[in-house]
C-alpha positions in Angstrom: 127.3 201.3 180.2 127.2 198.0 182.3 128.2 194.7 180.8 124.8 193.3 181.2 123.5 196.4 179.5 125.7 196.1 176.6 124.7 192.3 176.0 121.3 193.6 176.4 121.6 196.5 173.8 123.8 194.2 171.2 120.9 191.6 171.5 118.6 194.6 170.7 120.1 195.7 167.3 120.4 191.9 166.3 116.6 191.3 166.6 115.6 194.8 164.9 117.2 193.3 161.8 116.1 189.9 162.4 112.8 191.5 162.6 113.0 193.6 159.5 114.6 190.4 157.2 112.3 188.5 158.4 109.4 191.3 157.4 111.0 191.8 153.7 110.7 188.2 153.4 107.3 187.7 153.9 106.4 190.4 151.9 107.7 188.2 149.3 104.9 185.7 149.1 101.3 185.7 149.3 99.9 187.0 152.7 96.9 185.9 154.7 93.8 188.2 153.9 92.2 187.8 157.6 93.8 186.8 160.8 92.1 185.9 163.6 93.7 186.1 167.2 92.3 184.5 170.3 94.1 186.9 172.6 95.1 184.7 175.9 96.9 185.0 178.8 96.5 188.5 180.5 95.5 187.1 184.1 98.6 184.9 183.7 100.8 187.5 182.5 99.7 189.9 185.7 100.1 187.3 188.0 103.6 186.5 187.1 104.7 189.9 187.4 102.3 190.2 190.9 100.0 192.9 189.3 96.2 193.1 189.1 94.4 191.2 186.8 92.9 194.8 185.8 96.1 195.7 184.7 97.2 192.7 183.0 93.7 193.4 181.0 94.6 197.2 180.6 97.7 196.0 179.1 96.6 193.7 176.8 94.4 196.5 175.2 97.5 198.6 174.6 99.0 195.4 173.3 96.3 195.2 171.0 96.6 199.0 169.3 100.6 197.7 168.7 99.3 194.3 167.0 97.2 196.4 164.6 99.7 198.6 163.5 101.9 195.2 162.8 99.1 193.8 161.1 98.8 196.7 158.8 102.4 197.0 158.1 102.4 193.6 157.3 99.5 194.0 155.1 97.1 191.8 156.7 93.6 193.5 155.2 91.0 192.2 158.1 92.0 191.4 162.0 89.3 189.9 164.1 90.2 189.5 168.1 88.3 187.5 170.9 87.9 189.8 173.4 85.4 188.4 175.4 83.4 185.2 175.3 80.0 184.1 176.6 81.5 182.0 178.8 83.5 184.7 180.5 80.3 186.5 182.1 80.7 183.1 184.3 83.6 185.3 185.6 83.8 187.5 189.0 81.3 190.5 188.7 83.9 193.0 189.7 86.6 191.7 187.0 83.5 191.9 184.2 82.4 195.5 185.3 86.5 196.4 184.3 86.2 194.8 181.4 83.1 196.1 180.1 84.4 199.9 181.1 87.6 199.0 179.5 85.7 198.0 176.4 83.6 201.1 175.9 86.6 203.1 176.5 88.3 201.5 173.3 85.3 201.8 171.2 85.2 206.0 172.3 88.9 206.1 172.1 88.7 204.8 168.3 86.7 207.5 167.1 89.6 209.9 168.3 92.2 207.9 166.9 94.0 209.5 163.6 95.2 205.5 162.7 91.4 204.6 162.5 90.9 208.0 159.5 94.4 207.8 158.3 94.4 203.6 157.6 90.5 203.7 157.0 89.3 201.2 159.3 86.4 199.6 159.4 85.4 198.7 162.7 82.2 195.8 163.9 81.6 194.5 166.9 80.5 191.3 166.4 78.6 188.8 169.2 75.6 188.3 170.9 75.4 192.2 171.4 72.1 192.3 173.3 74.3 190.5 176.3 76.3 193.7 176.4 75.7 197.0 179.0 73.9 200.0 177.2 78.0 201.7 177.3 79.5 199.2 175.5 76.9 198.9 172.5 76.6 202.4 172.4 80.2 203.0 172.3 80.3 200.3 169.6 77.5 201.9 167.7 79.3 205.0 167.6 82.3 203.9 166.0 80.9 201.3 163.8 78.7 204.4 162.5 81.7 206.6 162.1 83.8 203.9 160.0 80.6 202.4 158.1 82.2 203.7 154.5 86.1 202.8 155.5 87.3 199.8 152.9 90.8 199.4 153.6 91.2 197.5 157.0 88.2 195.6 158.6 88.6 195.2 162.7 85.9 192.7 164.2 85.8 193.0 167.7 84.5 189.7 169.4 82.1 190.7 172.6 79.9 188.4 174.2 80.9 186.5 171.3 80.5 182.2 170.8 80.8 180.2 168.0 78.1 177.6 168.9 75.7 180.3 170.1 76.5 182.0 166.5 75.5 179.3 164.6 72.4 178.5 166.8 71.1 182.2 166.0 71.5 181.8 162.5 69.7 178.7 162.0 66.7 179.9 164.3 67.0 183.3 161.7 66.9 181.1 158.7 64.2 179.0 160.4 62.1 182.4 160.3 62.1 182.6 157.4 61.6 179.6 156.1 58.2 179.5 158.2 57.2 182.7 156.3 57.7 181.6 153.1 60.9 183.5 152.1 63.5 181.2 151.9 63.0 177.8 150.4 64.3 174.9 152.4 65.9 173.3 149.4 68.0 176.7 149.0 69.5 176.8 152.2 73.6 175.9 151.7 76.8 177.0 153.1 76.7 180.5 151.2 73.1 181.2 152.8 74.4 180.5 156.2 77.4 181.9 155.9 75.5 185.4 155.3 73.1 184.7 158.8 76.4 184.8 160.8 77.6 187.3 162.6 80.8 187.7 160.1 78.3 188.1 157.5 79.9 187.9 153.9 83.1 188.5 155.5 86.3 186.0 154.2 86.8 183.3 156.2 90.2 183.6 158.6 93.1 182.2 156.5 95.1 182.1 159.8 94.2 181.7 163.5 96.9 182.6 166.4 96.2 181.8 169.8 98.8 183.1 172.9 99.1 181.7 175.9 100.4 178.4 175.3 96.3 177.1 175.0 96.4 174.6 171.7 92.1 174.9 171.4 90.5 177.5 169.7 88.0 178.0 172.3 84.4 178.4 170.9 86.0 181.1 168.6 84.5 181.2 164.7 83.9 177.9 164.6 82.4 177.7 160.5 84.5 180.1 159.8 88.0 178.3 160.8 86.7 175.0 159.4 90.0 175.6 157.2 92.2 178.1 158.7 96.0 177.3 159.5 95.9 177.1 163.6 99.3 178.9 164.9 99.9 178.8 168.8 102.6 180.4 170.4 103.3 180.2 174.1 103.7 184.0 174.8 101.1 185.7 177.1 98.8 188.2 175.0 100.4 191.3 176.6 104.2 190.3 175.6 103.5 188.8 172.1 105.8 191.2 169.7 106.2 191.9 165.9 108.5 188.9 165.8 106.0 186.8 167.2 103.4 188.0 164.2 106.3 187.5 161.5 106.9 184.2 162.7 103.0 183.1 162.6 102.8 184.6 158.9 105.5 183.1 157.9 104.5 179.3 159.7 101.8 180.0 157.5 103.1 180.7 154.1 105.1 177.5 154.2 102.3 174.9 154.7 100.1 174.0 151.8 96.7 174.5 152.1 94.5 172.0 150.0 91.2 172.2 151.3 90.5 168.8 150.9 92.1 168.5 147.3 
């Protein structure tokens, strides 16, 4: 073995058990429920390494399988990514057409995955769907269909998702209804909206990690985050690791969280 591959394989062993004190010790103290993840950086990361933007987007979907398995390790109950904005159909034609192939893919490849059965999974795709080609929704339908009575994970995936545009649908739904008489306008409060959202009655994120190096959170669940701790990290999506999750539960378990108190 070389010198620099000795260095490289000591260094190795000393963040494996970095890694796994660092995971008994937030196991220790209370965890958050939901963490949401704006996952940034893929174009960047292929760039660096001169690849296409394609693959940097091909490997930030592996990346994300490998995050979930953290997540559920860890014992983080609900995971909800930002895979795709509005904004991003503002993007090259050719680079959407990937993604949105990419993105059915995943939804087909779920229903085949043992992890999805074995951790019972529940899996949503959340955004303004109708946005989305026929194979994506379909895909999504499919698995969302297949998972409908899984309780002990929840996975929202974000598609032709934005946070303004969320909360603009829900008011025009409540404004429906209203008009005909079923919902009183005295009645309408933060629970009531909260339930016309896309999330629907799902908790709020306790955390939200962003890669990239990017301190904004984007247009991403912007009622639900009104109190979430904001972690950023300046790792591209593709190369965030365990560690990297550990280090943003653990951030979070040391701040106090008052919610106005």
């Amino acid at each position: 073995m070389s010198r620099q591959g000795f260095f490289s394989s000591i260094l190795s062993v000393i963040r494996e058990r970095y890694e796994e004190s660092l995971l008994q010790d937030v196991k220790k103290d209370p965890l958050p429920k939901h963490i949401a993840v704006i996952m940034d950086g893929n174009r960047r990361f292929a760039r660096e390494l001169k690849i296409s933007s394609d693959r940097g987007h091909f490997l930030g979907k592996e990346k994300l399988e490998e995050f979930l398995d953290w997540c559920f390790d860890v014992g983080i109950k609900i995971v909800t990514v930002y895979a795709f904005s509005t904004e991003n159909f503002k993007r090259d034609s050719s680079e959407i057409e990937y993604l949105m192939d990419l993105y059915a893919d995943s939804f087909k490849d779920l229903l085949n995955d043992e992890r999805v059965t074995k951790n019972r999974i529940k899996v949503r795709l959340i955004g303004k769907t109708e946005l989305l080609p026929e194979k994506v929704r379909d895909a999504a339908k499919k698995v969302e269909e297949f998972t409908k009575d899984f309780d002990r994970y929840l996975l929202n995936v974000a598609i032709a998702y934005g946070g303004r545009e969320e909360i603009i649908d829900a008011i025009k739904n409540i404004s429906i209804e209203v008009k005909e008489g079923k919902i009183e306008p005295d009645s309408i409060n933060e629970q009531l909206i909260e339930k016309y959202l896309y999330t629907g009655d799902i908790e709020d994120p306790d955390l939200v990690i962003r890669t990239s190096g990017e301190e904004r959170i984007s247009n991403f669940l912007l009622w639900q985050s009104a109190y979430s701790e904001l972690y950023f990290t300046d790792v591209y999506w593709p190369e965030i690791t365990k560690l990297d999750l550990l280090k943003a539960v653990r951030d979070y378990q040391k701040r106090k969280r008052r919610y106005g108190k």
